[in-house]
C-alpha beads as a LAMMPS data file, in Angstrom:
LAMMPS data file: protein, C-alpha beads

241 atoms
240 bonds

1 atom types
1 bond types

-500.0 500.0 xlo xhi
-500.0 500.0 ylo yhi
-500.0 500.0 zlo zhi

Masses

1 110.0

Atoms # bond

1 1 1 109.138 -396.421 -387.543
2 1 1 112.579 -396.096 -388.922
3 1 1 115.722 -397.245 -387.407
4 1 1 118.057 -395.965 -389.644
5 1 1 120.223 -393.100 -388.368
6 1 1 118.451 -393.804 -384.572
7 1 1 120.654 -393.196 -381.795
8 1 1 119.727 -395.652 -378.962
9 1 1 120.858 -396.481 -375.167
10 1 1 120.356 -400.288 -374.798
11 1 1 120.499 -401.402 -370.828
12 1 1 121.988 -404.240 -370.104
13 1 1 124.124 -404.009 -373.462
14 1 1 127.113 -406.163 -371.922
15 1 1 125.379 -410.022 -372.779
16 1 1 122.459 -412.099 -374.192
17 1 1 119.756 -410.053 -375.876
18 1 1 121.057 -406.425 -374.985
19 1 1 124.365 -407.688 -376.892
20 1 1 122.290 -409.003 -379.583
21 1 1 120.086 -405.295 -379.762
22 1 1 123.150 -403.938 -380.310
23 1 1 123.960 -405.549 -383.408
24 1 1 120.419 -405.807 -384.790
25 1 1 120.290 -401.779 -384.374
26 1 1 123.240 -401.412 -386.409
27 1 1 122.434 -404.323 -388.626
28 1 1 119.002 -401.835 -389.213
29 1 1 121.284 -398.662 -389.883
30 1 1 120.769 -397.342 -386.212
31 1 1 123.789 -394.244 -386.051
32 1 1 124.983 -394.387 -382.569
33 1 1 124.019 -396.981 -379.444
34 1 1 125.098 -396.229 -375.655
35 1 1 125.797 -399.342 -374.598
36 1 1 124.743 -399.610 -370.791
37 1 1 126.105 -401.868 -368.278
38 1 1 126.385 -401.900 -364.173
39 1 1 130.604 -402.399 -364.790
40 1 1 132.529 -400.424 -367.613
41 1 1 134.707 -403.192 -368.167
42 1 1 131.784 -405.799 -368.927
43 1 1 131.165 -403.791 -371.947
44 1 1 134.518 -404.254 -374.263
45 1 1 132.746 -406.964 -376.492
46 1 1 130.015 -404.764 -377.179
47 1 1 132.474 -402.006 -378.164
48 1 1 134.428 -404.013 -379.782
49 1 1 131.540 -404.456 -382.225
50 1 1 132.121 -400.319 -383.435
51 1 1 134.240 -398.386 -381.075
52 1 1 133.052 -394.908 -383.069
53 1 1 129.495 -395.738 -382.826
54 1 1 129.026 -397.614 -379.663
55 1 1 129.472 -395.663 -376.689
56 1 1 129.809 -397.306 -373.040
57 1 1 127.498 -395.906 -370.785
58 1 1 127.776 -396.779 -366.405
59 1 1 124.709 -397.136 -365.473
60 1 1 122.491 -399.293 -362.891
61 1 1 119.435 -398.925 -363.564
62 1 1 117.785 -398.918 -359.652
63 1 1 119.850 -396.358 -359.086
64 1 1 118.603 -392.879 -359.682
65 1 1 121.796 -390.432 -360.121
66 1 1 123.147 -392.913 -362.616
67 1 1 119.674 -392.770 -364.395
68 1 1 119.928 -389.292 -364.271
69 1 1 123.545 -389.134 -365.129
70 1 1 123.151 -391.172 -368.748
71 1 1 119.973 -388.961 -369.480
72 1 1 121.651 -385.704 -369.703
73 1 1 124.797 -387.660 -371.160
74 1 1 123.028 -388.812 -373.920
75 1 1 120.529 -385.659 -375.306
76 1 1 120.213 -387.051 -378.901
77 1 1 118.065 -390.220 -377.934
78 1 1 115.308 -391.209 -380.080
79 1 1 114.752 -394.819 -379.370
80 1 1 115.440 -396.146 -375.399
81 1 1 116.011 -399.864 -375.739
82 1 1 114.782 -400.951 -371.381
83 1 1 116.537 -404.484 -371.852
84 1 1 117.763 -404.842 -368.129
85 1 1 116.212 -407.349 -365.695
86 1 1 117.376 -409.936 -363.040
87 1 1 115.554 -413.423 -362.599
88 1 1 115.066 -414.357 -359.147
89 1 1 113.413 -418.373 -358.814
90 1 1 111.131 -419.336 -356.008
91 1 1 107.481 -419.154 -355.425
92 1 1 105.309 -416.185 -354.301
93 1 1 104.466 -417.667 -350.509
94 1 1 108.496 -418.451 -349.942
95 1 1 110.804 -416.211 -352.313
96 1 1 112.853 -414.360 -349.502
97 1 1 111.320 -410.781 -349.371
98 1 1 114.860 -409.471 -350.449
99 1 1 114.534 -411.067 -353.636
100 1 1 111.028 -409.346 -354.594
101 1 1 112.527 -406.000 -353.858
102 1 1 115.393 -406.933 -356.150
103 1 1 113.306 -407.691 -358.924
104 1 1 110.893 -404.850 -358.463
105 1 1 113.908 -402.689 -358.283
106 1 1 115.148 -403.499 -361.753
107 1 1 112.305 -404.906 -363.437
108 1 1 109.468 -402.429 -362.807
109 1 1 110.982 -399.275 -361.173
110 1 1 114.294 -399.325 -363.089
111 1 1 112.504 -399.310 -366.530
112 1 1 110.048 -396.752 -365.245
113 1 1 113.216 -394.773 -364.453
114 1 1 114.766 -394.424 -367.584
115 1 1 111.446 -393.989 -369.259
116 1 1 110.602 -390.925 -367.257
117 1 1 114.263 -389.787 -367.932
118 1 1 114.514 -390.009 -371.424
119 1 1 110.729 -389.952 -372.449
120 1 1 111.512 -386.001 -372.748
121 1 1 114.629 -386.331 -374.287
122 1 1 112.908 -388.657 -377.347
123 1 1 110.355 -386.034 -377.282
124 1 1 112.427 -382.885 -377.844
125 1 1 114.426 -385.115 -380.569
126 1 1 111.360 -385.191 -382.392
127 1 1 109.693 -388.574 -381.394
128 1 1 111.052 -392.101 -381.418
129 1 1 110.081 -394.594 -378.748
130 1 1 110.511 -396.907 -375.789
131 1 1 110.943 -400.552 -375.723
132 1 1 110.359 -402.118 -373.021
133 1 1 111.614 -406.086 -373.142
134 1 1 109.493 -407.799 -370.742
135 1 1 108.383 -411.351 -370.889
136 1 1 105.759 -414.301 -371.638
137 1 1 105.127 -415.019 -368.342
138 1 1 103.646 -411.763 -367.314
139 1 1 100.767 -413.181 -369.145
140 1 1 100.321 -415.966 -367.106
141 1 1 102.275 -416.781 -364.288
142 1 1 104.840 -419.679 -363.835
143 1 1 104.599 -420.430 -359.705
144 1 1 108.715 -421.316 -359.678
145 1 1 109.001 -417.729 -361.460
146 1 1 106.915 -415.920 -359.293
147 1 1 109.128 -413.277 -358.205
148 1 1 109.864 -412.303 -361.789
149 1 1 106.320 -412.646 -363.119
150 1 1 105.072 -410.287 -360.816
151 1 1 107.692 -407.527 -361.305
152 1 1 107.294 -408.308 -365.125
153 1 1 103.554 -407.924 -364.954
154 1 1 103.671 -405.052 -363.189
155 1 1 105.797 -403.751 -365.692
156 1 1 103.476 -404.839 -368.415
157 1 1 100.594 -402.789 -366.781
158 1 1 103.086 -399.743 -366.497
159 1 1 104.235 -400.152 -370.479
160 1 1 100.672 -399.858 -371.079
161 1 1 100.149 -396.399 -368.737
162 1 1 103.529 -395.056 -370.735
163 1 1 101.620 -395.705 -373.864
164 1 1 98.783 -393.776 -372.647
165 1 1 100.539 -390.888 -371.269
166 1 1 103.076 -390.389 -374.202
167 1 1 100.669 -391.123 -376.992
168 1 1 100.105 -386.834 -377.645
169 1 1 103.941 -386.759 -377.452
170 1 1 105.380 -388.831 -380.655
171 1 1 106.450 -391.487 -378.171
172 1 1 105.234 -394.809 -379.385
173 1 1 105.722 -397.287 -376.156
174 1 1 106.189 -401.094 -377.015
175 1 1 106.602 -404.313 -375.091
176 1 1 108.331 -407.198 -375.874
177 1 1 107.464 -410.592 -374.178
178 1 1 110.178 -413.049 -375.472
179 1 1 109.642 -417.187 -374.241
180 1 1 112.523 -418.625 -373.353
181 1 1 115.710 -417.615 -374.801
182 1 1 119.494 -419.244 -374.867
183 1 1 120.850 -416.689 -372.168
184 1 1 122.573 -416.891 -368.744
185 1 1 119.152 -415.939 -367.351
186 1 1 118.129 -419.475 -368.086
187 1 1 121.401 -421.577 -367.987
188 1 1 120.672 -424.704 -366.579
189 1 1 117.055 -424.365 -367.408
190 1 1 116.634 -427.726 -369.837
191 1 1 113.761 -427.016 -372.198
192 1 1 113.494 -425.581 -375.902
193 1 1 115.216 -421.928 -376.264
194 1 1 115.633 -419.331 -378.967
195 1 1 118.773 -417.726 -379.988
196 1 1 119.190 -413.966 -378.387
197 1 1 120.285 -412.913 -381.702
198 1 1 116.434 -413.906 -382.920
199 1 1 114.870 -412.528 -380.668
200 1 1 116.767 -409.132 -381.348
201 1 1 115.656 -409.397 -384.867
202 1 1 112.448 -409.788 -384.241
203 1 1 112.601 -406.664 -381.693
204 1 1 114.077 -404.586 -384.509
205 1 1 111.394 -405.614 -387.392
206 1 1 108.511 -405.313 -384.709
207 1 1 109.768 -401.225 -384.294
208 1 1 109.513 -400.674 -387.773
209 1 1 106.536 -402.240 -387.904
210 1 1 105.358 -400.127 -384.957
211 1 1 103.959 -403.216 -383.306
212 1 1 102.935 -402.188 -379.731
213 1 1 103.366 -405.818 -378.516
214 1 1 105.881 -408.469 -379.790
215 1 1 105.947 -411.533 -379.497
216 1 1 109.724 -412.548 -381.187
217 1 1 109.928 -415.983 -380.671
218 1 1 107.683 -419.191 -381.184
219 1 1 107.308 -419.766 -377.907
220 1 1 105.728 -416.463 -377.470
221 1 1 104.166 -416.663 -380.279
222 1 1 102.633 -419.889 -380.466
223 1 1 100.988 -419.161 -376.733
224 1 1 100.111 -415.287 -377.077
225 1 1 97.442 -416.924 -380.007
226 1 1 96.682 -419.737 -377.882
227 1 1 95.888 -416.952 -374.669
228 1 1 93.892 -414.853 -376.663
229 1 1 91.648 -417.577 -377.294
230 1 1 91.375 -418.532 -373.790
231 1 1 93.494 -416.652 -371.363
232 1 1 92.660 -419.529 -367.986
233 1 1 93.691 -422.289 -370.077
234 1 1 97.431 -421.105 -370.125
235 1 1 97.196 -420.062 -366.482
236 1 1 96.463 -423.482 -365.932
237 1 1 98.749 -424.856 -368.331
238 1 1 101.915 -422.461 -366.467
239 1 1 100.216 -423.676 -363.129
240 1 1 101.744 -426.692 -363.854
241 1 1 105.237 -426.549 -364.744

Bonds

1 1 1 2
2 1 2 3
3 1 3 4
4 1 4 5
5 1 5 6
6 1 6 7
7 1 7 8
8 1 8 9
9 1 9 10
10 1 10 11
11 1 11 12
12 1 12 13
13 1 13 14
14 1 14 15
15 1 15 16
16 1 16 17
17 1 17 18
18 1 18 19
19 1 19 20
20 1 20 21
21 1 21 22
22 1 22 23
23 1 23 24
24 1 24 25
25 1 25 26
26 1 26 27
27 1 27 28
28 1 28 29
29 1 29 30
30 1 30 31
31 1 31 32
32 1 32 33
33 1 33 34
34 1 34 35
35 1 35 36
36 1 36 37
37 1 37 38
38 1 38 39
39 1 39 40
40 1 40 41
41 1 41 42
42 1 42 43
43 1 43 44
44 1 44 45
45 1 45 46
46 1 46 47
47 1 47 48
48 1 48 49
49 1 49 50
50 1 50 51
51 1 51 52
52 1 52 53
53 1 53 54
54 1 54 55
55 1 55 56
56 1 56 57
57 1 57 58
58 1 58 59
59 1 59 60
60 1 60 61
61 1 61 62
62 1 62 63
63 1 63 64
64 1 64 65
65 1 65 66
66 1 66 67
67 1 67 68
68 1 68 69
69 1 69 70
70 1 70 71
71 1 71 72
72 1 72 73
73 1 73 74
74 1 74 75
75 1 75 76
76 1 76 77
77 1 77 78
78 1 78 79
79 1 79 80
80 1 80 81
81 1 81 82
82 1 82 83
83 1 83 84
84 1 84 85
85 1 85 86
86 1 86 87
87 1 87 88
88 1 88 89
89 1 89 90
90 1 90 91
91 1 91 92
92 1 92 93
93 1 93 94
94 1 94 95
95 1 95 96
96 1 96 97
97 1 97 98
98 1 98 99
99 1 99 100
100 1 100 101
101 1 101 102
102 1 102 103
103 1 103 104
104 1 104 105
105 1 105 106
106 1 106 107
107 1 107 108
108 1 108 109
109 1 109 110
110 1 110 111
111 1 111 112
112 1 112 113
113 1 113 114
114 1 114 115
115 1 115 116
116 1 116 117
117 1 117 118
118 1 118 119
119 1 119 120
120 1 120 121
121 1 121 122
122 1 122 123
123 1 123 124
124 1 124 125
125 1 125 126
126 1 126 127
127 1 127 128
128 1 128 129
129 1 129 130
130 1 130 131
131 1 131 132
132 1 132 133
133 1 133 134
134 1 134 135
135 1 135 136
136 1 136 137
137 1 137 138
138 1 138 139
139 1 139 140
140 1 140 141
141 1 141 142
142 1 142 143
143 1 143 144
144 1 144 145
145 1 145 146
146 1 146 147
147 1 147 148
148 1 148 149
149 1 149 150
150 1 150 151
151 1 151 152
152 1 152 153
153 1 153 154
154 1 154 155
155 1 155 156
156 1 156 157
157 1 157 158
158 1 158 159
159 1 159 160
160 1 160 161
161 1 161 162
162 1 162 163
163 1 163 164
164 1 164 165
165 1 165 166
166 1 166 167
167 1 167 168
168 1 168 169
169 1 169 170
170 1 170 171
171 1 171 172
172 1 172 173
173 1 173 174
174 1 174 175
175 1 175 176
176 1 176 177
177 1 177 178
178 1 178 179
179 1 179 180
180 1 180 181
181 1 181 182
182 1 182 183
183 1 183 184
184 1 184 185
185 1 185 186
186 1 186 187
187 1 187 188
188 1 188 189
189 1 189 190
190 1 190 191
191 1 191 192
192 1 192 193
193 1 193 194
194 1 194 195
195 1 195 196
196 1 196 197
197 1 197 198
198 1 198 199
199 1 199 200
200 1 200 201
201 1 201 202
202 1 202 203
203 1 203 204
204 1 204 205
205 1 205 206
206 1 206 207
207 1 207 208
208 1 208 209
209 1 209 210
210 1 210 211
211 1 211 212
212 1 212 213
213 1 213 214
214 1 214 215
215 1 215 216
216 1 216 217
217 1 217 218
218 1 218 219
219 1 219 220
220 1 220 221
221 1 221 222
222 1 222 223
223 1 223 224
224 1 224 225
225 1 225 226
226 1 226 227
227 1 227 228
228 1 228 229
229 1 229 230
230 1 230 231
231 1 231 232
232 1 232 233
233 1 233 234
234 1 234 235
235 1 235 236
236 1 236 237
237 1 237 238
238 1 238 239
239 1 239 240
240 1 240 241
């Protein structure tokens, strides 16, 4: 799959690895990126990057007008990048109930949102796809993540229903399940993390690639091999931490 010339909304576009897509788009010879954020004025370093070719996009993703809004906005889509996601600690018997809902909202339903809005649009462009970042742990959960492994599992099991569904359409569907990465999602979190701008790279060569699952970091890497050879091993190794 090509990225040159690909015009491409990236959620979450203000920070960490939606900052980093940005650059690894245009880095690939992407033409145009909406640049998506929750506040307009989050979003000046990532314009800063190309003010003609990045375009600064409002848009929450748990909230349908605004999903809505960016779709018909942006008609000349071929490649949505569904980067946004909160991180909510705590395990799955005492996480406040507020705090699953919050992660559902944006994890699962928000990228099922814009993949039902601009699924259509891609189509009508001629094909592309939709990348949906996700995350290790929906493998196998981490109990002090539990909140977030579920909504990212879920959205695993929905990236895989896209894939189905879109596969007559010239929509290829792709997950990404980075480790841990050098990002505010993590800060304070002492243990070994990539660089967001690796994992981006990664993202981009697995597209061209057309890799339907990518694992862009050695983390990720290292224990997607290690789960394929025996998936309750790493539940029990994640059981741990």
């Amino acid at each position: 799959m090509q990225i040159k010339d690909a015009v491409a909304p990236v959620t979450g576009a203000n920070r960490g690895i939606g900052l980093e897509l940005v650059k690894a788009l245009f880095d690939a010879g992407a033409g145009k990126v909406y640049a998506g954020g929750r506040k307009l004025d989050s979003l000046d370093a990532v314009q800063s990057l190309d003010r003609k070719r990045v375009i600064p996009i409002l848009v929450d993703v748990t909230n349908d007008q605004m999903v809505q809004n960016v779709s018909k906005a942006a008609p000349d889509v071929t490649i949505l990048m569904n980067n946004a996601g909160v991180l909510d600690f705590g395990s799955i018997v005492d996480a406040p109930l507020d705090a699953v809902r919050r992660n559902f909202e944006t994890n699962f339903y928000g990228k099922l949102k814009m993949a039902r809005a601009f699924a259509p649009v891609i189509e009508h462009n001629g094909g592309g796809a939709i990348v949906n970042i996700l995350t290790l742990v929906a493998l196998a959960s981490m109990p002090g993540l539990a909140v977030y492994n579920a909504s990212k599992a879920a959205a695993w099991s929905m990236t895989q229903s896209l894939r189905a569904s879109l596969a007559g359409k010239q929509v290829a569907v792709l997950g990404v399940f980075p480790g841990a990465v050098d990002t505010d999602m993590l800060k304070g979190v002492e243990m070994p993390k990539t660089p967001p701008r690796d994992v981006a790279a990664a993202v981009i060569r697995g597209i061209i690639e057309s890799q339907e699952d990518i694992f862009p970091d050695p983390m990720s890497a290292s224990l997607y091999e290690a789960w394929k050879k025996d998936h309750k091993a790493v539940e029990r190794q994640f059981a741990s931490m």
